[in-house]
C-alpha positions as CSV (number, residue, x, y, z in Angstrom):
1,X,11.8,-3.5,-17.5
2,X,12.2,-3.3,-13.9
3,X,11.0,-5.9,-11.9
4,X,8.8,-4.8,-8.7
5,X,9.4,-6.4,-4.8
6,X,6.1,-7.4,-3.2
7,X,5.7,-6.4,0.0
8,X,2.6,-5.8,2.4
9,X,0.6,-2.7,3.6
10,X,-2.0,-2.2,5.8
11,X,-4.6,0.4,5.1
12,X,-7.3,2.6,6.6
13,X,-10.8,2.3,4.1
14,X,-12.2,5.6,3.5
15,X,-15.2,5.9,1.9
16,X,-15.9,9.9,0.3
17,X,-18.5,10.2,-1.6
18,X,-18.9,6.7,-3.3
19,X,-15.0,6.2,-3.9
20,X,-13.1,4.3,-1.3
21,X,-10.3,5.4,-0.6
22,X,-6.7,3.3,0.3
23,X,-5.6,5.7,2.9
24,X,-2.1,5.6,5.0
25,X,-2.6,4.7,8.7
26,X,0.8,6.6,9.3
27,X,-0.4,10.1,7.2
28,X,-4.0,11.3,7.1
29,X,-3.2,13.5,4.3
30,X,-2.2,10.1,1.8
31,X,-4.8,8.9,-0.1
32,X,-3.4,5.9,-2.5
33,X,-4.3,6.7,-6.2
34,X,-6.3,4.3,-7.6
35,X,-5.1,3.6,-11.1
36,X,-1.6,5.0,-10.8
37,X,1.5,4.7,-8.3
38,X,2.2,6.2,-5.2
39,X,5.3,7.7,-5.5
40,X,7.1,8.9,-2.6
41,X,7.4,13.0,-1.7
42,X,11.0,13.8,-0.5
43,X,12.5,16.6,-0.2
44,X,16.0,15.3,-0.6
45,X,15.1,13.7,-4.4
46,X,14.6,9.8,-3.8
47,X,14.3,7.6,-0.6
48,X,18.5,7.5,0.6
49,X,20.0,5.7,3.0
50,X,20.4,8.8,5.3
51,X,16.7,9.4,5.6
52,X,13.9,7.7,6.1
53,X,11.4,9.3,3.5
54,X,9.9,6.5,1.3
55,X,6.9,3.9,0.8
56,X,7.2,1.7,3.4
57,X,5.9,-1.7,3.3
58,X,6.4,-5.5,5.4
59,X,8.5,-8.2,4.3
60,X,5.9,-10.9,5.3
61,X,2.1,-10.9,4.8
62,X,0.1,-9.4,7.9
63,X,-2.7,-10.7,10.1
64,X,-6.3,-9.1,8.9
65,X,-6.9,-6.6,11.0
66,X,-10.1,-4.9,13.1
67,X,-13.2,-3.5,10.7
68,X,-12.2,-0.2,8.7
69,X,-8.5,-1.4,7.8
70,X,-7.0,-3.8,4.6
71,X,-4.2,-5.3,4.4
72,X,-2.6,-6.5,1.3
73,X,0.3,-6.4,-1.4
74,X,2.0,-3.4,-3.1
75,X,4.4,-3.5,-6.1
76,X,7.6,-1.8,-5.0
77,X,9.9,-0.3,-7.6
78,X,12.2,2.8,-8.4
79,X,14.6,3.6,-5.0
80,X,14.2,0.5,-3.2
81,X,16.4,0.0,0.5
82,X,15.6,-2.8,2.4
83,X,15.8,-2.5,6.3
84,X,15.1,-5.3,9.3
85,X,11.1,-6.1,8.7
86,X,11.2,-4.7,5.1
87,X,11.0,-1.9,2.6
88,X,11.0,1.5,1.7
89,X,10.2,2.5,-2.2
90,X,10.3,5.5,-4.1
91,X,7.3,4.0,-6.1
92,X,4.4,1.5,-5.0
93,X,1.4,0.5,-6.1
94,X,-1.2,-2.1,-4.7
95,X,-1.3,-5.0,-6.1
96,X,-4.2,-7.2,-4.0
97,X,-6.1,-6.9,-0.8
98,X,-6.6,-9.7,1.8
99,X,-10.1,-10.9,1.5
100,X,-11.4,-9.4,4.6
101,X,-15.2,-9.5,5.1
102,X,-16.8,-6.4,4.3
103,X,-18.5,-4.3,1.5
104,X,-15.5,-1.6,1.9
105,X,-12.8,-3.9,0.8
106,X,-14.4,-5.0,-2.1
107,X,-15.6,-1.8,-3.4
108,X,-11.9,-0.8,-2.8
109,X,-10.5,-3.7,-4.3
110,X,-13.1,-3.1,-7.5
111,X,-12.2,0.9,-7.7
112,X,-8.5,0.1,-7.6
113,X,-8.8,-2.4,-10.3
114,X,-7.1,-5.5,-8.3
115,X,-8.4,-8.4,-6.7
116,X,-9.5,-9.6,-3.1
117,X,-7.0,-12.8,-1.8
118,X,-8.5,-15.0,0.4
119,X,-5.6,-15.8,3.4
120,X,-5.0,-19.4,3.6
């Protein structure tokens, strides 16, 4: 078995038609899936050194953000590089959200089956 790195992602909450949605604040078009990994779409195979296609995610935990964003923890795994403030992944898969107030991050955290943190 491969053990994951844990790293941290911020994401925009989108609510569609009663699903909330993990969505990329880098790529409109990426919606997290819920119950299974992210994996990463290159066109060169996996996340290289001499490109920068991947999963990206922090090296340390991140402030909570403004109303409509989460931040939390993704499971890392597959291609993994690490850079200056973190990673990039061929495969990821959140793992927690901070406990930010608001209904949207708990219906997210319930829909993608993990659990709110609160931030010490």
């Amino acid at each position: 078995m491969v053990e994951a790195i844990i790293g941290y992602r911020m994401w925009r909450l989108k609510p569609d038609d009663g699903t909330v949605w993990l969505q990329s604040i880098y790529v409109d078009s990426c919606l997290w899936p819920q119950l299974d990994p992210l994996r990463a779409e290159c066109r060169c195979g996996t996340p290289g050194l001499a490109h920068t296609c991947g999963i990206y995610a922090w090296e340390v935990p991140l402030r909570d953000p403004y109303p409509g964003i989460a931040v939390g923890e993704v499971a890392l795994w597959g291609e993994v590089h690490t850079h200056t403030l973190g990673y990039r992944a061929e495969f990821a898969r959140p793992v927690s959200i901070n406990g930010a107030p608001g209904l949207l991050s708990r219906v997210a955290a319930y829909q993608y089956d993990i659990p709110t943190v609160k931030r010490a």
